[in-house]
C-alpha positions in Angstrom: 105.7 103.5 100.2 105.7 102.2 103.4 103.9 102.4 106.5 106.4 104.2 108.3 107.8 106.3 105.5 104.4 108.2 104.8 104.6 108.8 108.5 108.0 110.3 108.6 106.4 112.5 105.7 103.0 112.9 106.9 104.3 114.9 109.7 106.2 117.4 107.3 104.6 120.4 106.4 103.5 121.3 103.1 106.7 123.5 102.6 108.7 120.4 103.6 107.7 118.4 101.4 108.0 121.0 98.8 111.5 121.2 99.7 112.0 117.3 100.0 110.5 116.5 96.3 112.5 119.1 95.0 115.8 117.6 96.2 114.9 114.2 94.9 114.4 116.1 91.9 117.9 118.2 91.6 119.5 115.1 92.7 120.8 117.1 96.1 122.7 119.3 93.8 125.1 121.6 95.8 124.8 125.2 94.8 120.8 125.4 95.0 119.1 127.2 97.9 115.8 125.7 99.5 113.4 128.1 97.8 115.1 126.6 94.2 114.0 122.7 95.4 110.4 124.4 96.7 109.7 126.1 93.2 111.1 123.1 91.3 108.5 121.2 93.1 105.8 123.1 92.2 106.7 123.0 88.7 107.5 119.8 88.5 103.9 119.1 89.9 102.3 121.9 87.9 103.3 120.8 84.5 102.3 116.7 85.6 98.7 117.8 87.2 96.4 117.1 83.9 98.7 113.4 83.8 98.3 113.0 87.1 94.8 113.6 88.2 93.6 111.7 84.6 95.8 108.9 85.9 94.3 109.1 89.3 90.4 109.4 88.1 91.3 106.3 86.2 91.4 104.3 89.7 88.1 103.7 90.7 89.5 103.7 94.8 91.5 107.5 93.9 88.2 108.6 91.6 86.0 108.0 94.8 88.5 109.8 97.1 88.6 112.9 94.2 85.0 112.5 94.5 84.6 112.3 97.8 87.2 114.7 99.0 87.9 111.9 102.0 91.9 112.3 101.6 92.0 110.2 104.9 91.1 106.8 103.6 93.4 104.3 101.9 96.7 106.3 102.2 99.5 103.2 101.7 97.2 102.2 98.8 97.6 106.1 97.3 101.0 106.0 97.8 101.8 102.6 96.2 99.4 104.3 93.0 101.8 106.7 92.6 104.8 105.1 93.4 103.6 102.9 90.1 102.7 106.0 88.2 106.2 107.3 89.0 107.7 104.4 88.1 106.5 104.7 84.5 106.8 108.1 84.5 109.2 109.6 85.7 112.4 108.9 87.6 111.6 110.5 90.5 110.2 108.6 94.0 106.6 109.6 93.8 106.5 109.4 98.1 107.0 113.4 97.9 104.6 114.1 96.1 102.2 111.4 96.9 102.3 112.9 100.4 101.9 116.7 99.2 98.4 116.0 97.0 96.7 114.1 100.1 97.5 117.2 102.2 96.0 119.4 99.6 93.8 117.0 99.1 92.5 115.4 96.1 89.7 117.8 95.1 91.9 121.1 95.4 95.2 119.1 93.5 93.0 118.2 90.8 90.5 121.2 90.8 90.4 122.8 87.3 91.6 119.6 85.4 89.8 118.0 83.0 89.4 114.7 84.2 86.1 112.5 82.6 
């Protein structure tokens, strides 16, 4: 992700970005109303949450910032993380969502996942 796309997203709201996974995730189907793309989102992110915050606590910069709760730092640096995550993951761009769990923030994303 680059400097000037997770500014373009930054300034979404959470619903936006909601709404702009969701897409990447139907493909831009035709047919499908926003509120379809937002609660594909969040099930798309729901069921990957355990993978994604072990993945992340792996890191030892993403562990600090789920430690920390300091979402601020090192944002390109998240976004290329999960950009690589989504890569071998899944076949959706991971900028979305990348952008959604530093507004949350780490600590709430991740909050009730096991991660060790």
């Amino acid at each position: 992700m680059t400097e000037d796309e997770y500014l373009k997203l930054s300034r979404l709201s959470e619903e936006e970005l909601l709404y702009g996974l969701g897409r990447s995730l139907s493909d831009g189907r035709l047919g499908v109303g926003p509120s379809d793309y937002i609660e594909k989102a969040k099930a798309w992110l729901e069921a990957r949450r355990p993978d994604i915050c072990r993945w992340l606590a792996e890191k030892p910069v993403t562990r600090q910032l789920i430690e920390d709760g300091e979402a601020a730092r090192q944002m390109e640096g998240l976004g290329a993380l999960l950009d690589m995550w989504a890569l071998a993951n899944s076949k959706t761009s991971a900028g979305w969502a990348a952008v959604f769990i530093l507004r949350v923030g780490f600590a709430d994303f991740c909050a009730g996942c096991e991660i060790s």
